[in-house]
C-alpha positions in Angstrom: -3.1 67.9 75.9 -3.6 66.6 79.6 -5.5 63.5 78.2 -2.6 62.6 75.5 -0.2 62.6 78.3 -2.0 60.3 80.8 -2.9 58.1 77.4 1.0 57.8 77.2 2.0 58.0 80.6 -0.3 54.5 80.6 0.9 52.8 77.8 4.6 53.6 79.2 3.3 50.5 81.7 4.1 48.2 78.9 7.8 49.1 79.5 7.6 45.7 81.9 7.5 43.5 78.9 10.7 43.7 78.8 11.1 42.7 82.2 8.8 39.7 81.9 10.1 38.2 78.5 13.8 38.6 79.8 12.7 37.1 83.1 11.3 34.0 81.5 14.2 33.5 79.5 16.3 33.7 82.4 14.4 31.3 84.8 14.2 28.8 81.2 17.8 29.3 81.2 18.5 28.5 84.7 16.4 25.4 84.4 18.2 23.9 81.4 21.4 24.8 83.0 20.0 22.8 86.7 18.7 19.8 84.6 22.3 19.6 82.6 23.4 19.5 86.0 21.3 17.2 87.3 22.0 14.5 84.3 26.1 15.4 84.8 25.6 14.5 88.3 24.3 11.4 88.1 26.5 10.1 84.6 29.6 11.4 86.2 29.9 12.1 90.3 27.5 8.8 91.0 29.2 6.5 92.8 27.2 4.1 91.3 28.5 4.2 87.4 31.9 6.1 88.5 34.7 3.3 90.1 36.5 6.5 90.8 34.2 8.1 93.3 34.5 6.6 97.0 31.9 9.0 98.6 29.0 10.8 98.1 29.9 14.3 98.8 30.3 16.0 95.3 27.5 13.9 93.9 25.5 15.4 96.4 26.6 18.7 96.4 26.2 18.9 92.5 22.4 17.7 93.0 22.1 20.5 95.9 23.3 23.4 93.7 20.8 22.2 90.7 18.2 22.5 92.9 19.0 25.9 93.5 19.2 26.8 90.4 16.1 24.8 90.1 14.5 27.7 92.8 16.1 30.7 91.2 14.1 29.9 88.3 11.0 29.7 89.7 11.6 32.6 91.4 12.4 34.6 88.3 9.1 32.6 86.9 7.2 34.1 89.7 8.4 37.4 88.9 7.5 37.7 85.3 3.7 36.3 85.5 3.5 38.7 88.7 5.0 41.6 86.7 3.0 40.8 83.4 -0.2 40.4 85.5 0.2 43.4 87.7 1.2 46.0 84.5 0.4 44.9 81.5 -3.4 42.2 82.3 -4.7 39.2 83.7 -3.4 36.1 82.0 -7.2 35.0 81.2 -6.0 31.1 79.8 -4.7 30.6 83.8 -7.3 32.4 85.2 -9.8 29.6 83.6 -8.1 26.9 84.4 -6.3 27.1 87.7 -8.4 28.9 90.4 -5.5 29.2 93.3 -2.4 29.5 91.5 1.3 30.0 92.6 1.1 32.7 89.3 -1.9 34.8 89.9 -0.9 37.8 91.4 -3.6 40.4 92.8 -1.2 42.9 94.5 2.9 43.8 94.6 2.3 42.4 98.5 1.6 39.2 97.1 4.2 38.9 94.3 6.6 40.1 97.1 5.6 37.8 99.9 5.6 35.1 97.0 8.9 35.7 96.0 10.4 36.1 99.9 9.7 32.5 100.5 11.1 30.9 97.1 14.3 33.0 98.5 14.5 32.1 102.0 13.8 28.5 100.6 17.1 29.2 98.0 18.9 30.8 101.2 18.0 27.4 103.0 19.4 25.4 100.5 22.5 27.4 100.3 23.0 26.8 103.7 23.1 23.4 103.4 25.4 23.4 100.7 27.7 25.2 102.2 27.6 22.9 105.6 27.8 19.8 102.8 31.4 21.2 102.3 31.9 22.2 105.9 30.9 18.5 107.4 34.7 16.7 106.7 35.6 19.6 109.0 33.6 18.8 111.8 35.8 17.4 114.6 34.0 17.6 117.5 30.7 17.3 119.4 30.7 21.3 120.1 30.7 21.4 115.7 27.7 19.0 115.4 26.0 20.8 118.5 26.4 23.9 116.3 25.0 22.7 113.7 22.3 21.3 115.4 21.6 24.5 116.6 22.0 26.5 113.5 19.5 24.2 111.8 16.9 24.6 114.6 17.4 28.4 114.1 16.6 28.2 110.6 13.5 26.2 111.3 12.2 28.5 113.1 13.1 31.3 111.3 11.1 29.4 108.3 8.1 28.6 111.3 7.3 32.5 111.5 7.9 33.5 107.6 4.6 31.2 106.8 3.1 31.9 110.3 -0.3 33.7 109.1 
């Protein structure tokens, strides 16, 4: 009886398929969605084919938010090869062809630490959209200096994340 319920209490791992096929749809929907983006930026907020559009601001800002959507993806990529291959087995097709890859995970500390940077680099991003809308508001050199400033803070915030 004690070995039938370790036998099961090991299969239950495979639970995390779930997890990794929903995952993968998810990051293959975020990336269609960022690309549909991406083409509705440039057919419809481009200055350059739109007489309409006399600055660059929401064509920009559309092509900022794809790429976030762009880095959610990956990030919810990252996930489900680092679930799959920490739960269920090595992926043996990768693990022939690509000797350092960004989706070979050894350990949970390395799908974390993986998965921290895509999101600082999303939070980064963010940021910047956010200071794309804010920049008509800046008025005065104290606004730019804290920008400036906010900026440098974030570089070195990113500095000491990949610090080894």
């Amino acid at each position: 009886m004690h070995n039938n319920f370790e036998k099961g209490l090991w299969l239950s791992r495979y639970i995390v398929i779930l997890t990794v096929v929903l995952s993968i749809l998810a990051s293959f929907s975020l990336i269609l969605i960022a690309s549909w983006d991406i083409v509705e930026a440039i057919t419809i907020y481009n200055p350059l084919f739109s007489k309409g559009i006399d600055d660059n601001n929401q064509f920009l800002f559309k092509i900022i938010s794809s790429i976030d959507l762009f880095l959610i993806g990956i990030v919810l990529l990252i996930f489900g090869f680092g679930v799959y291959e920490l739960f269920v087995k090595e992926i043996n097709f990768a693990k022939a062809r690509f000797i350092e890859s960004t989706l070979q995970i050894k350990n949970l500390d390395q799908l974390k630490n993986k998965i921290i940077k895509v999101v600082i680099i999303v939070l980064i991003v963010k940021y910047f959209e956010k200071i794309l809308k804010l920049s008509q508001n800046f008025t005065s050199p104290l606004d730019i200096l804290y920008f400036s400033i906010s900026i440098l803070c974030i570089c070195f915030g990113y500095y000491f994340i990949n610090k080894k």
